[in-house]
N, C-alpha and C positions, 0 to 999 in steps of 0.2 A: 574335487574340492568339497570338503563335508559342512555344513553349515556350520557356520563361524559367527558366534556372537557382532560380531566385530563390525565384520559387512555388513548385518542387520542393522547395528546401531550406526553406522556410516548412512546406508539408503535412509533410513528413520531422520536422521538430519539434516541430510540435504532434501527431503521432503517439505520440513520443516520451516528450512530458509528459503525455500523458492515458493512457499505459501504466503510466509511472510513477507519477501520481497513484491510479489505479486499484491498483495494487500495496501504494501506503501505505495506501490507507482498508483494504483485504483484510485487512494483516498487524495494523493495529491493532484491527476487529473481529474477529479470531481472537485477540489478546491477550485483549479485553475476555468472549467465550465462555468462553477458558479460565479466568480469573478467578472469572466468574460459577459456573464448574461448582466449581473450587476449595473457595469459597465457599460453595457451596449443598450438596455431597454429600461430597466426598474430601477427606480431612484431610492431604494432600501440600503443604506450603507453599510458595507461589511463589518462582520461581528468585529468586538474589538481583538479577540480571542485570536484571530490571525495573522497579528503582527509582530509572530517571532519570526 
């Protein structure tokens, strides 16, 4: 099999999406951390910014 555009740009995307997936689950379990500490210890109410 000769290298193929193709393939390159296939692995190059699916790089891409599992960087980016990896980034969304990270920033949503640090939401839910920060939450949880909120909640549990510090009386600092969450930003308004999180209630979509």
């Amino acid at each position: 099999m000769s290298n193929q555009p193709y393939v390159f740009a296939v692995l190059v995307l699916l790089g891409f999406f599992s960087i980016t997936a990896a980034s969304v689950i990270g920033i949503r379990a640090l939401r839910r951390h920060r939450r949880r500490a909120n909640y549990l210890g510090e009386q600092t109410p969450p930003p308004s910014r999180e209630t979509t």
